[in-house]
KOLLO-849142 format. One line per field, with one value per residue (C-alpha): x negated, y negated, z. Coordinates in steps of 0.25 Angstrom, whole numbers, plus 5000, padded with zeros to 4 digits. Layout:
xx <- [X | ...]
yy <- [Y | ...]
zz <- [Z | ...]
This chain:
xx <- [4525 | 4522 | 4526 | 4535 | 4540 | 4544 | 4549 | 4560 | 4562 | 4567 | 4575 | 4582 | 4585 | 4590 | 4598 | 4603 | 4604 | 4603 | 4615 | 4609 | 4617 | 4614 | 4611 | 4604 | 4606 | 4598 | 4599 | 4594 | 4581 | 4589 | 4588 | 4572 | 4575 | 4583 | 4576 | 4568 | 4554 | 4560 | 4569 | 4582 | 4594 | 4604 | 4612 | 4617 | 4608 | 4605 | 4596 | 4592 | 4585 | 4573 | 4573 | 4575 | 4564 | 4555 | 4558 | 4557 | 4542 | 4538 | 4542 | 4536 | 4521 | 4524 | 4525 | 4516 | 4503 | 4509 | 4511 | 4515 | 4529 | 4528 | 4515 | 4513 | 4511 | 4527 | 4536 | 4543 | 4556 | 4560 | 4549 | 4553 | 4566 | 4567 | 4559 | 4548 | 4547 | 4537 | 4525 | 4529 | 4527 | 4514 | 4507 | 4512 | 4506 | 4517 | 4514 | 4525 | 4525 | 4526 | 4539 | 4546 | 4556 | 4566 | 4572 | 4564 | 4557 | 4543 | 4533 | 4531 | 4545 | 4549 | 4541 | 4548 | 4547 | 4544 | 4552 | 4560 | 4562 | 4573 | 4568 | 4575 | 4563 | 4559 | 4571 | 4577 | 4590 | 4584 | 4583 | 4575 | 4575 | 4566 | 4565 | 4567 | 4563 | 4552 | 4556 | 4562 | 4577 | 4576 | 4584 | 4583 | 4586 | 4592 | 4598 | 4608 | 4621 | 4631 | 4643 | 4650 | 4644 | 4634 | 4622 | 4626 | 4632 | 4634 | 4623 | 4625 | 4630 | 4644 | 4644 | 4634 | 4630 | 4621 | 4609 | 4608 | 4601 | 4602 | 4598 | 4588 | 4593 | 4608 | 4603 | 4610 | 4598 | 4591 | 4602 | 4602 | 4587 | 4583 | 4572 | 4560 | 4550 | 4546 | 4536 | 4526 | 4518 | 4503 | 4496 | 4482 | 4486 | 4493 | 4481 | 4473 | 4484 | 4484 | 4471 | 4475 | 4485 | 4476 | 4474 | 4460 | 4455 | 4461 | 4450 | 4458 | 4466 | 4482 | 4488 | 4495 | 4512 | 4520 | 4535 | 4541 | 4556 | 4556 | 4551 | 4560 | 4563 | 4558 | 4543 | 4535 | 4522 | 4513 | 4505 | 4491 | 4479 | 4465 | 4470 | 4472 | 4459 | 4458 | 4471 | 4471 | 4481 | 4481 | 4485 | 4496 | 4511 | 4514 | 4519 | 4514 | 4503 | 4502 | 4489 | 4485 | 4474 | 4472 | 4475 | 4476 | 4463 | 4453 | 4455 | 4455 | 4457 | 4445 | 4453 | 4462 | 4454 | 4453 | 4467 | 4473 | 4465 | 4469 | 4485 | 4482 | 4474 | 4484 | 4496 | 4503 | 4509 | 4500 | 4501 | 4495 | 4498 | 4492 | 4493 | 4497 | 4494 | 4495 | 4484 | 4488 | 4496 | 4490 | 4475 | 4481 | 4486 | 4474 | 4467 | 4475 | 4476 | 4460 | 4460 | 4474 | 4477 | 4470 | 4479 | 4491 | 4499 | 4496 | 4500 | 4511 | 4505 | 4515 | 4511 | 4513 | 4520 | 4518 | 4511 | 4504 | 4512 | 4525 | 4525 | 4520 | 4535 | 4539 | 4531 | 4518 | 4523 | 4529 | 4517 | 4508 | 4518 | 4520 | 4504 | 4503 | 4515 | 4509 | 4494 | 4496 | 4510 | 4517 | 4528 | 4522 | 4530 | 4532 | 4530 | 4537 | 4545 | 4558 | 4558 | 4547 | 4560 | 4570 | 4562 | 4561 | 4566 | 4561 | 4570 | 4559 | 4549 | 4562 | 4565 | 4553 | 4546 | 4550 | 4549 | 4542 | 4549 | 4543 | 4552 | 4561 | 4567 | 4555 | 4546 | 4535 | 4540 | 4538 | 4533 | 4526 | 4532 | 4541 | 4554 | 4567 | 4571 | 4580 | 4576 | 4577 | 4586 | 4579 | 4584 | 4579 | 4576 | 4590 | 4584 | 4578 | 4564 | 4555 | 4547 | 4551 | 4538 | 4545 | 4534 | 4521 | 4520 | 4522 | 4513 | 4509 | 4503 | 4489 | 4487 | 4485 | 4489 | 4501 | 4506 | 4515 | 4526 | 4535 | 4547 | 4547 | 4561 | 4560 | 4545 | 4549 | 4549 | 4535 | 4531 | 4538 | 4531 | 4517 | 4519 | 4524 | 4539 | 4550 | 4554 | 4567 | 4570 | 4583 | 4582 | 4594 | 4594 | 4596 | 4591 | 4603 | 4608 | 4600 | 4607 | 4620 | 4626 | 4618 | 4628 | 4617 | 4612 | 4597 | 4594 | 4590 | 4603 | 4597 | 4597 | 4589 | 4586 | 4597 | 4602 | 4611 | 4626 | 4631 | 4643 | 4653 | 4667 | 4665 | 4667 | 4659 | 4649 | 4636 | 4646 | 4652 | 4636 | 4631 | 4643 | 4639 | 4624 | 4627 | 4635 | 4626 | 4634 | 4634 | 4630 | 4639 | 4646 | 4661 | 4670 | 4680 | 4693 | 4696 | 4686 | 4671 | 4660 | 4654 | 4668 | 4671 | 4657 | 4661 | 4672 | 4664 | 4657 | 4669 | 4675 | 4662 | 4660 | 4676 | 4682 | 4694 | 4703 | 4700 | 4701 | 4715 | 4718 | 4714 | 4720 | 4728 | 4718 | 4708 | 4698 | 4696 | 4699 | 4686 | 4692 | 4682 | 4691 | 4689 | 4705 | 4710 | 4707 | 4693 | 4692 | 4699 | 4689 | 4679 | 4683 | 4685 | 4672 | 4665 | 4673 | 4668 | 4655 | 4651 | 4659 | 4649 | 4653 | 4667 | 4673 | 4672 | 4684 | 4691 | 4696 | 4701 | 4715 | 4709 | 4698 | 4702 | 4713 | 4709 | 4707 | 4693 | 4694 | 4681 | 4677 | 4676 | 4670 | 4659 | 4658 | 4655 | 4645 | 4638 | 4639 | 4633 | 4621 | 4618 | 4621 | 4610 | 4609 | 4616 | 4619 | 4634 | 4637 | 4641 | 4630]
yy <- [4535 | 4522 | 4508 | 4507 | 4521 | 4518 | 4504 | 4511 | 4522 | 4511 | 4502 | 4515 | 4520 | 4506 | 4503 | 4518 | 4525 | 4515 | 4505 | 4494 | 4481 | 4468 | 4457 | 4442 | 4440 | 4440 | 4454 | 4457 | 4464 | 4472 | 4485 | 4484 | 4478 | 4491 | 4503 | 4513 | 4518 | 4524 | 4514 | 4518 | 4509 | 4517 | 4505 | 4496 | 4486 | 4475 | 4470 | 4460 | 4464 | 4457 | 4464 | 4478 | 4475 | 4470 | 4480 | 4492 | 4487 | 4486 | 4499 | 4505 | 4498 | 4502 | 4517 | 4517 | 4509 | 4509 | 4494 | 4492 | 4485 | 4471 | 4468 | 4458 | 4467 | 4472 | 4461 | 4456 | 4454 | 4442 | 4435 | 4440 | 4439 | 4439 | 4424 | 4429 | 4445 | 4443 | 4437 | 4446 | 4458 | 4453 | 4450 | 4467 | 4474 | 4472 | 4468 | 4461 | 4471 | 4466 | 4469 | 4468 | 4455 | 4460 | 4472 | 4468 | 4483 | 4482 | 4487 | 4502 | 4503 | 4503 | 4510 | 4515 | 4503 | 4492 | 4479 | 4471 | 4456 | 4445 | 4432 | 4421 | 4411 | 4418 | 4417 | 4429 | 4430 | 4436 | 4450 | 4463 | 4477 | 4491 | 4500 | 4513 | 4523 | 4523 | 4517 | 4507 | 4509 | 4512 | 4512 | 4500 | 4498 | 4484 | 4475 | 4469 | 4462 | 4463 | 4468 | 4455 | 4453 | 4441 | 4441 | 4444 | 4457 | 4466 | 4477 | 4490 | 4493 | 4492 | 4492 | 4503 | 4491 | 4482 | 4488 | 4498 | 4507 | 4503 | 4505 | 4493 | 4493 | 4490 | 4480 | 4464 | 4458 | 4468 | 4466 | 4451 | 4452 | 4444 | 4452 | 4444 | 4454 | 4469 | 4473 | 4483 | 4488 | 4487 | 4495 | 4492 | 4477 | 4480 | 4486 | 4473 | 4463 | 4472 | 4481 | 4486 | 4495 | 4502 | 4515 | 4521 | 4507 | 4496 | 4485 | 4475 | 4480 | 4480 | 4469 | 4476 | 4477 | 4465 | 4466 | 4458 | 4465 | 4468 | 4483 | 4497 | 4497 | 4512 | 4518 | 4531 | 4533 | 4544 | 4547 | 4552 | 4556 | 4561 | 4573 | 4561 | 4556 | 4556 | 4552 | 4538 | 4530 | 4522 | 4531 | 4538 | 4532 | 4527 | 4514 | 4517 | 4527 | 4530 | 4535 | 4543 | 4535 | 4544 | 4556 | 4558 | 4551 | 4557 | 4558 | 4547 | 4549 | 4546 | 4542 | 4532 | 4519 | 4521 | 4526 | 4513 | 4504 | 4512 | 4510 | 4496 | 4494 | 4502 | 4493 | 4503 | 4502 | 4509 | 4516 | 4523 | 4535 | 4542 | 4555 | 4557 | 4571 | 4573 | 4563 | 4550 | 4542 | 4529 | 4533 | 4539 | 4525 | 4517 | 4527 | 4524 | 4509 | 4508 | 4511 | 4508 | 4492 | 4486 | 4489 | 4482 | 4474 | 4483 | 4498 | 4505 | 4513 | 4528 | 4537 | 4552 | 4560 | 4574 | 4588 | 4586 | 4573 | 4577 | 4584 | 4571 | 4565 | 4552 | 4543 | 4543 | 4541 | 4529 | 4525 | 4525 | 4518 | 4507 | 4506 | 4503 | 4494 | 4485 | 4486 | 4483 | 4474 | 4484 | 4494 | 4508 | 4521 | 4535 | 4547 | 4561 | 4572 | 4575 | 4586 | 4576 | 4565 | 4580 | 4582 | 4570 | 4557 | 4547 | 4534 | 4525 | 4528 | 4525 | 4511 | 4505 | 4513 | 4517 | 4534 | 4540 | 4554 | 4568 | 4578 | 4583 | 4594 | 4593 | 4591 | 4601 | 4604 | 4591 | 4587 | 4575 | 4561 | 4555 | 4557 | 4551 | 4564 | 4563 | 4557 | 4565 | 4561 | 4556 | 4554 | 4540 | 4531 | 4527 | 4519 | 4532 | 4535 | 4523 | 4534 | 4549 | 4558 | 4568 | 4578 | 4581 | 4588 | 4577 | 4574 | 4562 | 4558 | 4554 | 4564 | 4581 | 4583 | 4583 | 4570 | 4567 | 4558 | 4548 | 4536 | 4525 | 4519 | 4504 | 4498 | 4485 | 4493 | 4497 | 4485 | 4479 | 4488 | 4488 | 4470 | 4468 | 4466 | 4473 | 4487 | 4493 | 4509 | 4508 | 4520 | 4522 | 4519 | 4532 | 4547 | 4554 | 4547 | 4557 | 4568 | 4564 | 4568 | 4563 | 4552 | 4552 | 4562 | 4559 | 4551 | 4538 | 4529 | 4526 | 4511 | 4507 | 4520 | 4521 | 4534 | 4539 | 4542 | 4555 | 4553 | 4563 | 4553 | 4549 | 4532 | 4535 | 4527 | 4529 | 4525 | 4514 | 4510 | 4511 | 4501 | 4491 | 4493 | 4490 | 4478 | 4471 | 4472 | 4477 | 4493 | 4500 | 4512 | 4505 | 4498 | 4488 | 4492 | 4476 | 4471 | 4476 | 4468 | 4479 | 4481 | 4466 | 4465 | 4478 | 4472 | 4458 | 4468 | 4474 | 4461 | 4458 | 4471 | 4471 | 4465 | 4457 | 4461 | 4476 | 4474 | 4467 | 4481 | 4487 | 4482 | 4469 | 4459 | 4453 | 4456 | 4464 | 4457 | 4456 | 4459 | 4471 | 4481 | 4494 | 4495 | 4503 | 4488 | 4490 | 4504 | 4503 | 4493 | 4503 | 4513 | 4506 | 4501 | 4515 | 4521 | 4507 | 4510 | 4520 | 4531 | 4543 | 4541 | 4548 | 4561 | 4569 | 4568 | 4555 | 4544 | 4531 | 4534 | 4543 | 4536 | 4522 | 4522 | 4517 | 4525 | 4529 | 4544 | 4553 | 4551 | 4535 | 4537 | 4545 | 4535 | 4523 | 4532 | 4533 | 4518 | 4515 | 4525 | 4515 | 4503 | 4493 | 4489 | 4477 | 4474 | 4471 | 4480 | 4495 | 4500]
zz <- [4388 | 4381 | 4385 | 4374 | 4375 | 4391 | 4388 | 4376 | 4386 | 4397 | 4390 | 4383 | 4397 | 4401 | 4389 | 4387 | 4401 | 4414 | 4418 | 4414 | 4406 | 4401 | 4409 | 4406 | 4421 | 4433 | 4433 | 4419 | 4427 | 4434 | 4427 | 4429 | 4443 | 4448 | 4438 | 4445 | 4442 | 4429 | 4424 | 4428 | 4433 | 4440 | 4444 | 4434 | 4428 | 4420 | 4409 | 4399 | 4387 | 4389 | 4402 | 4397 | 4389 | 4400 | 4409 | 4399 | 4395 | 4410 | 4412 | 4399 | 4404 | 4419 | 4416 | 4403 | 4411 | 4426 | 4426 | 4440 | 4441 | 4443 | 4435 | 4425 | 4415 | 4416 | 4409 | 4421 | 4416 | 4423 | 4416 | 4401 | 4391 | 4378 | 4375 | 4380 | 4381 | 4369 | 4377 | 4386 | 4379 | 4371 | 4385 | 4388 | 4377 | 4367 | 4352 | 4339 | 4330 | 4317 | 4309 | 4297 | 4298 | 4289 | 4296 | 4311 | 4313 | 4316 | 4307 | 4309 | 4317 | 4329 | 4340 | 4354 | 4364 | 4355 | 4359 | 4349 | 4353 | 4349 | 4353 | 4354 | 4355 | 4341 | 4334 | 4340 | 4350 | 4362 | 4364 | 4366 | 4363 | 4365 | 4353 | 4359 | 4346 | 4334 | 4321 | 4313 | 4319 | 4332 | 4344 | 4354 | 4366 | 4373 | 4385 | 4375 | 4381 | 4393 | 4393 | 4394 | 4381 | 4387 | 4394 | 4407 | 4412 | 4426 | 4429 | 4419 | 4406 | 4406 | 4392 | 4387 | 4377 | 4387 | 4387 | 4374 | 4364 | 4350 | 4335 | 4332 | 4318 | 4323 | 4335 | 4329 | 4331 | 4321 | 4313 | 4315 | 4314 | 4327 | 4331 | 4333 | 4336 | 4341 | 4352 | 4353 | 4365 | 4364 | 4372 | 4370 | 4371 | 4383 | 4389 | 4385 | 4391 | 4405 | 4405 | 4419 | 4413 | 4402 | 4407 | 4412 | 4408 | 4420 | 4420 | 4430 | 4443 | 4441 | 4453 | 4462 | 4458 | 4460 | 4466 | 4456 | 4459 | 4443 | 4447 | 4449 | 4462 | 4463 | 4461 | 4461 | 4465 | 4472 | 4484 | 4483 | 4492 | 4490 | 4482 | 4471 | 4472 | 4457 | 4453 | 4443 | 4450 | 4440 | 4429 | 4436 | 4435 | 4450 | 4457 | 4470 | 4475 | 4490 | 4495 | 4506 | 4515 | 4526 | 4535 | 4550 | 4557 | 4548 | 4534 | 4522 | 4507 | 4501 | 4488 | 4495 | 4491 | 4477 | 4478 | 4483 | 4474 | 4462 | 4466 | 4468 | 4454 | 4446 | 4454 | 4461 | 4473 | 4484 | 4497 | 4508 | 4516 | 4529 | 4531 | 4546 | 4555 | 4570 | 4574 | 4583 | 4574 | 4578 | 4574 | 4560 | 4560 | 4560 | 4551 | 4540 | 4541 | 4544 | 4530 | 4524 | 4531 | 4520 | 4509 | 4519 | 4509 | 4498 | 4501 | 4508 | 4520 | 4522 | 4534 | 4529 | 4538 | 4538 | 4541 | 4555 | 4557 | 4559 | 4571 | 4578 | 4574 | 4571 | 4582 | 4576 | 4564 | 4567 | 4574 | 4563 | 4555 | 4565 | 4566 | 4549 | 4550 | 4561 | 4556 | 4541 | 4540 | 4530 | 4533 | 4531 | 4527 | 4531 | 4523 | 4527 | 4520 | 4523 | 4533 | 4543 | 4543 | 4547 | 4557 | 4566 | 4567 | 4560 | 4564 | 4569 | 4557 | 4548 | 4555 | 4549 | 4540 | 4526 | 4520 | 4511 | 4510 | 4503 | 4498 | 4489 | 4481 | 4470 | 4479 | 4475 | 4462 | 4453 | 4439 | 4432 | 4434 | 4445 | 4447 | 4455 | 4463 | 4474 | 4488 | 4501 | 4512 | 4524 | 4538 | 4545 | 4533 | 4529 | 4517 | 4513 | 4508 | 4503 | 4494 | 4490 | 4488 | 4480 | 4474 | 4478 | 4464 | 4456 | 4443 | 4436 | 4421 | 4424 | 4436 | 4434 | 4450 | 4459 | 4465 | 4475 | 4468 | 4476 | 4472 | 4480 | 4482 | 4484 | 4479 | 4488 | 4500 | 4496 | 4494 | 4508 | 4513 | 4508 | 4512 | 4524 | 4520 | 4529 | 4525 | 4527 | 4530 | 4531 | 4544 | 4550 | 4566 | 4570 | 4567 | 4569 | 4556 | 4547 | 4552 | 4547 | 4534 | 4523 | 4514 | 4505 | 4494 | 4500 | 4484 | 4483 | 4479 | 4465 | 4467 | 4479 | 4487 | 4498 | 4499 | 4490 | 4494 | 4491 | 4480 | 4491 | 4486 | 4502 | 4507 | 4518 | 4526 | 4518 | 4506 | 4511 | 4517 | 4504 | 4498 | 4509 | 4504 | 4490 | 4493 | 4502 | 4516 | 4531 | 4530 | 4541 | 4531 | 4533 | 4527 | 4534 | 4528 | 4529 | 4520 | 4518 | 4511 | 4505 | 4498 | 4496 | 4488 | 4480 | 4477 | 4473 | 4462 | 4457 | 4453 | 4448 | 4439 | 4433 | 4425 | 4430 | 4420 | 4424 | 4438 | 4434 | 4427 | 4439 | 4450 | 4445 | 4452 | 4444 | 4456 | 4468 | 4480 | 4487 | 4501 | 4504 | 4505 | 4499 | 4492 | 4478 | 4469 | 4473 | 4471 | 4458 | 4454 | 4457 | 4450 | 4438 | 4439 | 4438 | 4427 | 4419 | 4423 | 4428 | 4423 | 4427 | 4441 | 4438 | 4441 | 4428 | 4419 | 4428 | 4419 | 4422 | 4429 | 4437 | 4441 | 4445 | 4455 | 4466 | 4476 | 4482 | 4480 | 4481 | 4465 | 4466 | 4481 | 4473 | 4463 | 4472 | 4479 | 4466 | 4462 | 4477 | 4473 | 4461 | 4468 | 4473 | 4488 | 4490 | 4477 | 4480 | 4465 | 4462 | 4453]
């Protein structure tokens, strides 16, 4: 796709499909902030209309020309509004399109992912669009206002109206003709502005990506070995590439160099992997680091463990880790597939080392592109896998074989990781946890990775766990019937998200009483609260009588579950 094609393709998703309102707050860069690889929000968002446009554009030159995430070439969103989106296009590629003054549609018409611009500075009053169709009437789509009617607003559309799709011709700013300008994107001048990016023609080297907190938390990427000797790194759509480095004692990819400095010119992420067998631990150790400890502080360094390996168990293993940690500063990983961690215990490796599982149901049967399939359960790592190898038959534009195709849950930890910093596996203490009765469906929770609760309608500890994790409190699965802070700051967002008014209708109090106890007012509140917003969490054919009454029967049980699934780790809010 083109850049404008991906750019009208984002900010149509935002505006039409994701949970995303209006907001000239702080958290106006949320949406982008929170968005996975592919752009989707599944927690409520916000966004400005200078940020959706930012945003949507960094995402069309990422996926169009694999402009790493955090590059200088992407429009950094803190950095641009509508005063000065203009300069900020013109140095990314974007041409004025020269247009008729009289009815403000450029000549030629509109073409999919143009940008229109009102602004101020020029006479205008401040605002941006996308044009999302080929024409001279097209559809656009917007960040346009909150729904308090201002500029500042809670996460997610409550009214359907704060970020929206609408026909240029009918816009009031068409009608009021304030429209100062309309943007197109250049390639060729793009390519001249960030020659890097031009493909099969790169003349300077790409810096290596910048962890600028603007990108998606999630990433994709591949692992590769000598069998890839030919493959064009740079040409294949991947934040991160992990290469194989060695083998045993013996045996060194001949390609790995070339490999490495290729991930690192194209500014991917990059990593190394040793294939370990049944030789000392210790001596496969040193092997790999005589050639890998030079890239320290630029790479993540897995040991693979599988085939011959197993059957030594878990102590070399964590040999061989400890030895890469102490020599090179980083906190390596573990590679495995699911049946290895079933068939040992794993609990040291866990305590300080972070997973990178293979398997699945598609594992072997897999088309072109990557997906977001769900994640196996794993014993030991309570935080669950860092990165999901989920087909080995994957396939990729720019390559004719097979790749092994992976998703990386948190690119921070990658990043702790490859620096120095402290990483966190979240492993439980003991191994007999994992042979407990799965709470979890063995998904990611859509929102930052925990595992995901199974919607069963039951307040059980990992439920009651989970609340305490979204609202930032002590973690022990229980609530104290005489006040919990996990309840009290639920209750601190349900003021917070209704309406006094509502909340005098509901439960004659103007307010909950933030007591921390989990009583009928706070449950009422709840409920109401979903059927406002999210009415898909209902039990088909339940109205309003039925649903908000108080009481925490199994069908509101199943809808907190669900709320806690989309909910953000200590973000003290639902959602």
């Amino acid at each position: 796709m083109s850049v404008g094609a991906v750019t009208a393709r984002i900010a149509r998703q935002i505006c039409d499909v994701e949970p995303v309102g209006y907001s000239q707050g702080e958290d106006r860069r949320s949406w982008y902030a929170n968005a996975d690889w592919a752009g989707h929000c599944n927690s409520p968002q916000n966004a400005d209309c200078s940020s959706l446009v930012a945003g949507s554009i960094s995402y069309g030159l990422h996926d169009t020309y694999g402009v790493p995430w955090g590059h200088q070439a992407l429009l950094e969103i803190n950095d641009f509004w509508t005063g000065n989106l203009r300069a900020g296009m013109e140095a990314r590629g974007f041409d004025e399109v020269p247009w008729a003054d009289e009815n403000l549609t450029p000549d030629g018409g509109f073409k999919v992912g143009d940008i229109v611009l009102s602004a101020g500075n020029e006479g205008g009053v401040g605002h941006v669009i996308v044009i999302d169709e080929d024409g001279y009437d097209p559809l656009e789509s917007e960040a346009w206002i909150a729904e308090t009617g201002d500029i500042y607003g809670e996460r997610g559309d409550q009214t359907g109206q704060e970020t929206r799709t609408a026909r240029y011709s009918e816009h009031p700013h068409t009608l009021r003709g304030a429209w100062t300008s309309c943007h197109r994107f250049n390639e060729a001048k793009f390519f001249q502005q960030w020659p890097e990016f031009a493909k099969g023609r790169a003349t300077t080297t790409v810096p290596a990506p910048v962890v600028t907190g603007s990108e998606p938390k999630h990433a994709h990427g591949i692992d590769i070995s000598s069998h890839q000797g030919g493959l064009n790194i740079r040409a294949i759509w991947a934040d991160f590439v992990i290469v194989k480095i060695t083998e045993g004692t013996g045996y060194e990819n001949p390609y790995w160099r070339a490999q490495a400095e290729a991930t690192l010119a194209a500014g991917k992420r990059l990593g190394f992997y040793h294939f370990a067998n049944d030789e000392d631990a210790g001596e496969q150790a040193r092997y790999f680091l005589d050639r890998a400890k030079s890239y320290a502080g630029r790479a993540t360094f897995w040991l693979d463990w599988e085939a011959d390996a197993v059957g030594l168990g878990p102590g070399p293993a964590l040999t061989f880790l400890n030895q890469v940690a102490a020599e090179t500063g980083s906190t390596p990983g573990f590679y495995t597939y699911q049946n290895v961690l079933n068939s040992y215990d794993w609990s040291a490796v866990a305590a300080r080392y972070p997973l990178w599982v293979a398997g699945g149901p598609d594992y072997s049967d897999y088309g072109q592109a990557y997906s977001d399939p769900s994640v196996p359960n794993v014993p030991y790592w309570g935080g669950g896998a860092l990165i999901h190898q989920y087909t080995e038959d994957g396939r990729l534009p720019g390559y004719s074989g097979t790749l092994d195709l992976n998703r990386l849950r948190d690119r921070s930890t990658w990043d702790q990781m490859a620096h120095g910093g402290r990483v966190t596996t979240s492993a439980p203490a003991a191994a007999a946890a994992a042979a407990q009765p799965s709470p979890y469906t063995g998904r990611w929770n859509v929102s930052d990775g925990q595992g995901e609760l199974v919607c069963n309608g039951d307040l059980g500890p990992a439920t009651i766990a989970r609340l305490q994790q979204v609202m930032g409190t002590t973690i022990d699965g229980v609530l104290d019937e005489d006040g919990s802070p996990a309840i009290e700051r639920l209750q601190r967002f349900l003021n917070a998200a209704v309406p006094t008014d509502t909340q005098e209708a509901l439960n004659d109090s103007p307010r909950l009483d933030e007591d921390g106890v989990l009583g009928p007012d706070t449950w009422r509140t709840l409920q109401y609260l979903i059927i406002a917003w999210h009415k898909e969490y209902l039990p088909a054919g339940w109205d309003f009588a039925d649903w908000v009454d108080g009481e925490p029967g199994p069908a509101t049980i199943k809808a907190l579950q669900r709320a806690l699934n989309n909910s953000r780790t200590n973000s003290g809010r639902l959602w």
